[in-house]
ROVEXMI-223545 format. One record per residue (C-alpha): residue number from 1; residue in one letter; x, y, z. Coordinates in Angstrom, 1 decimal, padded with zeros to 4 digits. Layout:
BEGIN
NUM/A/X/Y/Z $
...
//
This chain:
BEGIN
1/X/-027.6/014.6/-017.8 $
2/X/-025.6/017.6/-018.4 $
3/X/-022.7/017.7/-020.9 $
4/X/-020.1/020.4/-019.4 $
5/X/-016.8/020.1/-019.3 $
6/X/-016.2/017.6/-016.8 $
7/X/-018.1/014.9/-018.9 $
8/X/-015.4/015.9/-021.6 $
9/X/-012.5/015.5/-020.0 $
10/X/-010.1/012.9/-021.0 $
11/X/-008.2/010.8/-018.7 $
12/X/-004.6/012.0/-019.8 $
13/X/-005.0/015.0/-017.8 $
14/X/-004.5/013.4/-014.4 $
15/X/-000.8/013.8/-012.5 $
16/X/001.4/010.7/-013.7 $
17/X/002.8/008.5/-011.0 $
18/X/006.2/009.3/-010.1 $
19/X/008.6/007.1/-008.8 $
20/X/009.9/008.5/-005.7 $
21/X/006.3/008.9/-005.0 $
22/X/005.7/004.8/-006.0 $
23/X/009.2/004.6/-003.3 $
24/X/007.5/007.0/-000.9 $
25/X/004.0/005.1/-001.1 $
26/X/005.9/001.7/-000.3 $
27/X/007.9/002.7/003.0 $
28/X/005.1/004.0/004.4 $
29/X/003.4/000.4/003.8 $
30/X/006.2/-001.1/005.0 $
31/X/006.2/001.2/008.3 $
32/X/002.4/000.4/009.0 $
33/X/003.4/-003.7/008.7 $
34/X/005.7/-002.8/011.0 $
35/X/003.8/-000.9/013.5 $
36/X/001.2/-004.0/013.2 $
37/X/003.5/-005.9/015.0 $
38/X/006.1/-007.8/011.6 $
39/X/009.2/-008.2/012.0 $
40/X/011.2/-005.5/010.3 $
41/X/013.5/-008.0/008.7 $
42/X/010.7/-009.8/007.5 $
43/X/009.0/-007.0/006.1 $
44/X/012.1/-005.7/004.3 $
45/X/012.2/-009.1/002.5 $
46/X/009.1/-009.1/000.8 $
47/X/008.0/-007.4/-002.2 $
48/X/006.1/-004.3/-003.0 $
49/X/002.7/-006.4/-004.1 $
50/X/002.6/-008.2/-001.0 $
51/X/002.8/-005.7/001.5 $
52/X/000.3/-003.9/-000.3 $
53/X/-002.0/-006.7/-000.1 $
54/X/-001.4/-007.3/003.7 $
55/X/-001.8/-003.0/004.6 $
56/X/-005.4/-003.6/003.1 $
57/X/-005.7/-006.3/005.7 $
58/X/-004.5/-005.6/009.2 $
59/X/-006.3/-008.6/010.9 $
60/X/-004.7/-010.9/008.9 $
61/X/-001.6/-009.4/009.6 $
62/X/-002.4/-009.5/013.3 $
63/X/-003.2/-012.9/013.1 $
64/X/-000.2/-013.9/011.5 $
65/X/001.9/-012.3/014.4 $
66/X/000.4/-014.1/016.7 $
67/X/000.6/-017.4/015.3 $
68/X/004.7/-016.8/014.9 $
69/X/005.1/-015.3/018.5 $
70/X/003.3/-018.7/020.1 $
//
């Protein structure tokens, strides 16, 4: 096992996250839901954690539209 420097290096020294990029991260979320086949208004009224739990699974999401649309 070697000990250079990337054994050494401390966590501090990667890029903070910003918050237009947080506001940037969350649109294009909120785009994909869309292009999946929500409802924009419905996407618009939920929040950040559950759209980021539904873009991690699209088949749920799929089912879901078709359940409403029947």
């Amino acid at each position: 096992m070697g000990t250079g420097r990337t054994l050494r290096k401390e966590s501090h020294v990667r890029p903070c996250k910003t918050p237009a990029g947080k506001a940037r991260k969350s649109k294009a979320q909120r785009a994909r839901l869309v292009k999946f086949g929500m409802s924009a208004d419905d996407v618009q009224s939920m929040g950040d954690e559950e759209v980021r739990v539904l873009v991690q699974r699209p088949t749920v999401v799929k089912k879901l539209v078709a359940k409403k649309t029947k």
